[in-house]
C-alpha positions in Angstrom: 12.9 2.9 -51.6 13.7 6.4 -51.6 9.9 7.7 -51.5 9.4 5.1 -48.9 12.2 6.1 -46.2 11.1 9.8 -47.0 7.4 9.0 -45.8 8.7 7.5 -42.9 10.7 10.3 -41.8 7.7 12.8 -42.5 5.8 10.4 -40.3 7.7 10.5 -37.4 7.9 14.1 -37.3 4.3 14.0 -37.6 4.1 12.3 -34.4 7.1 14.3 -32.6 5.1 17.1 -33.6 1.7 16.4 -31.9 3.1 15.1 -29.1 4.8 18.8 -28.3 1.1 20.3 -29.2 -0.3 17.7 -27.1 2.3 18.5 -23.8 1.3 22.1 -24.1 -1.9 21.5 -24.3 -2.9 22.8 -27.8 -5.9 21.5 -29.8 -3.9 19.8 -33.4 -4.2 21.7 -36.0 -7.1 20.3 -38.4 -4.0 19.6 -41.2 -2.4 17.7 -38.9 -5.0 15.4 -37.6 -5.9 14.5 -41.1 -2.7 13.7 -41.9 -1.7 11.5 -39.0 -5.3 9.7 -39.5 -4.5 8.7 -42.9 -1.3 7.9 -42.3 -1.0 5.4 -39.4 -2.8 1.9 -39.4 -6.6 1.9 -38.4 -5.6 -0.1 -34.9 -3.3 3.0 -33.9 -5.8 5.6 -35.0 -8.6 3.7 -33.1 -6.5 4.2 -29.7 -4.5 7.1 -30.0 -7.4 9.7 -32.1 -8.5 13.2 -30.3 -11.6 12.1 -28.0 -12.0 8.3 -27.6 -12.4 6.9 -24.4 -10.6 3.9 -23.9 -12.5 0.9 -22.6 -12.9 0.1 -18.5 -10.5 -2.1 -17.3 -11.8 -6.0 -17.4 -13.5 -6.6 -14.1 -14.1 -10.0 -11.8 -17.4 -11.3 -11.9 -19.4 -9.3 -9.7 -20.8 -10.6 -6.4 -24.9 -11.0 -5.8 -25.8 -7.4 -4.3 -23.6 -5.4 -5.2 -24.4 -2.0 -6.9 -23.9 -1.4 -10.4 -21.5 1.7 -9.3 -19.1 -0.4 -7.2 -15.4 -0.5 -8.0 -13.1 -3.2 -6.7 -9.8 -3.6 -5.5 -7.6 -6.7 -4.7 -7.5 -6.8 -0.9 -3.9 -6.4 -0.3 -4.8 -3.1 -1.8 -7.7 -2.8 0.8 -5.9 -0.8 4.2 -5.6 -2.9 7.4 -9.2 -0.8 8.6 -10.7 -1.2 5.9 -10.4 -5.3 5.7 -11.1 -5.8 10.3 -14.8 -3.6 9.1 -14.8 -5.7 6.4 -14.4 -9.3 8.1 -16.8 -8.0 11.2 -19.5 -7.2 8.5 -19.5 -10.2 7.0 -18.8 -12.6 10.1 -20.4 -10.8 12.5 -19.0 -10.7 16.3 -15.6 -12.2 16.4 -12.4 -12.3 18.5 -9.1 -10.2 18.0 -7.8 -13.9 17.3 -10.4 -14.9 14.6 -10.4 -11.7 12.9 -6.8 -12.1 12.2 -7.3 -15.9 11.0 -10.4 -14.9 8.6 -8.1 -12.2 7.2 -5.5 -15.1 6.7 -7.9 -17.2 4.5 -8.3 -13.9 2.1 -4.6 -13.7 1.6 -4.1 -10.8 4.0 -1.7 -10.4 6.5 -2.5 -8.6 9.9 -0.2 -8.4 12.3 -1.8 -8.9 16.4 0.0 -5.3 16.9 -1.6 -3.7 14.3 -5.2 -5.2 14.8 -4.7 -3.7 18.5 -4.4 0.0 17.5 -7.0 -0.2 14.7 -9.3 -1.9 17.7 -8.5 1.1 19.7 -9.2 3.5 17.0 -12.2 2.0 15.6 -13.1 1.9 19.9 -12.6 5.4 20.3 -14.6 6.3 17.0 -17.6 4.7 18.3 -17.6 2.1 15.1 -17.0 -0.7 16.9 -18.2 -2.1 20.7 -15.5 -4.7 22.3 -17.2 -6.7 25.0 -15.7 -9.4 26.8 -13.0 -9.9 24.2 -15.8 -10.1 21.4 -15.3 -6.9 18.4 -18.8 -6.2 16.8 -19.6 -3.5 14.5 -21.8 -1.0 14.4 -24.4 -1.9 11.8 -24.5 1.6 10.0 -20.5 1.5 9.2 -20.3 1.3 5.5 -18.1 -1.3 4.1 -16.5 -3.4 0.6 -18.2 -6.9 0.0 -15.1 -9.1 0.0 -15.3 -12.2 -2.2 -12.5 -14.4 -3.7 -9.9 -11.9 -1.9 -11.4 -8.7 -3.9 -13.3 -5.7 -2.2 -16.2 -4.4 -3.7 -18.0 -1.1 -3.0 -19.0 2.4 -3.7 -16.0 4.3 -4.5 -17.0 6.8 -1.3 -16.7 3.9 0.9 -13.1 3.4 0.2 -10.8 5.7 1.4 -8.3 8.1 -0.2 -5.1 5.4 -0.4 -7.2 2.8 -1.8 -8.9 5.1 -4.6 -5.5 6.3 -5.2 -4.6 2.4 -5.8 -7.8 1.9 -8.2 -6.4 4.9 -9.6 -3.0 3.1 -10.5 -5.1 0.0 -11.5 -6.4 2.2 -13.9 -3.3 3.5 -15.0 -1.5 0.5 -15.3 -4.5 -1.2 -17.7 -4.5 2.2 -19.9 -0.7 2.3 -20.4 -1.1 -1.4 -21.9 -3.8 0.0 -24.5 -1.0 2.7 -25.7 2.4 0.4 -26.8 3.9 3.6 -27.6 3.6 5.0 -24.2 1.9 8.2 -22.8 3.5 11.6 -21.6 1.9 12.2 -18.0 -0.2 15.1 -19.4 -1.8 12.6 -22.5 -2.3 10.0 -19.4 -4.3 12.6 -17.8 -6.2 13.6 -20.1 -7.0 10.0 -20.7 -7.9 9.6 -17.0 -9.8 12.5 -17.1 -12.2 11.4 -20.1 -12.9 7.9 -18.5 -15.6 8.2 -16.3 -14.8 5.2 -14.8 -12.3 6.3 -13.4 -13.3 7.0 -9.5 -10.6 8.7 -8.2 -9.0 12.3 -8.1 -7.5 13.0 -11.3 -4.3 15.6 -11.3 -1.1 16.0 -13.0 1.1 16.0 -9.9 -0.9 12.8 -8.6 -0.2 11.1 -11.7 3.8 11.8 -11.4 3.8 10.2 -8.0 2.1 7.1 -9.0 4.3 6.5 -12.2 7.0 6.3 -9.3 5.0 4.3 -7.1 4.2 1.9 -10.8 7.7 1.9 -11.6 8.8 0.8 -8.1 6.1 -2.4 -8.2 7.8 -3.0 -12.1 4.5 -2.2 -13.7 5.8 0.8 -15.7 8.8 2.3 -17.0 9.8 5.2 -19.0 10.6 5.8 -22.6 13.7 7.1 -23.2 13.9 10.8 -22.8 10.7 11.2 -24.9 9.2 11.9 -21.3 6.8 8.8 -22.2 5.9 6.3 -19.5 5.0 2.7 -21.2 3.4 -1.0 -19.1 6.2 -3.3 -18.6 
């Protein structure tokens, strides 16, 4: 019993002590790694060695046309733009007042106010022609194939709040790989590695969305450990 509650303890200071070379950024020292690799189960080595790249994040079934490249997003994650280009695309020439009900039957909530101002914008952009209370869209405006109330496209089509959202999607679904949790540099690291990851990849970006996770209850922290763990 005694040999057994001494390995643990060596163990666990194992651990404490790669996660301080890991925060600072410093490669493990090779006696190190072997010990923590031979010394934790084979599940927990398979997600937490140096260099593996965890797995993209399980996907809807992908719509008829779509590129191989395309990301998706749920379209409450799409921005109010983003879904009016989106409805005019796929239902051609339509009224303020269908617009609005053809963004009801996706789930998604648009306001007449706010369709007015993105019809002005989008106006005064040149994106879209209004004639006699008919919107159409100019045909060389790219935009996400919506399906089943997701939005698929390039990730350059999307703009920078909703690749920031695919980049908390992301997040989210790497944090549920890692039971333990991740420090913010460890998550970026793992962010950085996955190159499925279509988004800009920082630090400082990564502390605002654990904040923004946190609020939505999709991540909390870990103590003072300065870990951030999927709720």
């Amino acid at each position: 019993m005694a040999a057994i509650v001494a390995f643990s303890g060596l163990l666990k200071q194992a651990k404490e002590c790669r996660s301080l070379y890991e925060a600072a950024g410093i490669d493990l020292p090779e006696r190190l790694q072997r010990f923590l690799s031979e010394g934790v189960p084979a599940a927990s080595r398979t997600k937490e060695s140096p260099g593996v790249i965890v797995k993209p994040m399980p996907s809807p079934s992908r719509p008829s046309g779509v590129p191989p490249e395309a990301i998706w997003l749920p379209v409450r994650q799409l921005t109010a733009t983003t879904m009016v280009r989106a409805m005019l695309r796929e239902h051609g020439t339509s009224s303020a007042r269908a617009i609005i009900d053809l963004c009801a039957a996706s789930e998604y909530e648009l306001g007449p106010g706010t369709l007015a101002n993105i019809g002005t914008r989008l106006s005064d952009a040149g994106e879209i022609n209004r004639d006699g209370g008919k919107w159409t869209l100019r045909p060389d405006i790219a935009v996400p194939v919506v399906l089943d109330r997701i939005g698929w496209a390039k990730p350059d089509v999307f703009d920078k709040n909703e690749r920031a959202n695919f980049r908390r999607l992301c997040i989210a679904h790497i944090l549920k790989l890692f039971p333990d949790g991740l420090q913010i540099l460890q998550l970026t690291r793992q962010l950085e590695k996955a190159d499925w990851v279509h988004a800009p990849v920082s630090k400082d970006l990564i502390k605002t969305d654990m904040q923004t996770l946190m609020g939505e209850g999709l991540a909390k922290r870990v103590g003072n450990s300065g870990k951030w763990k999927a709720t």
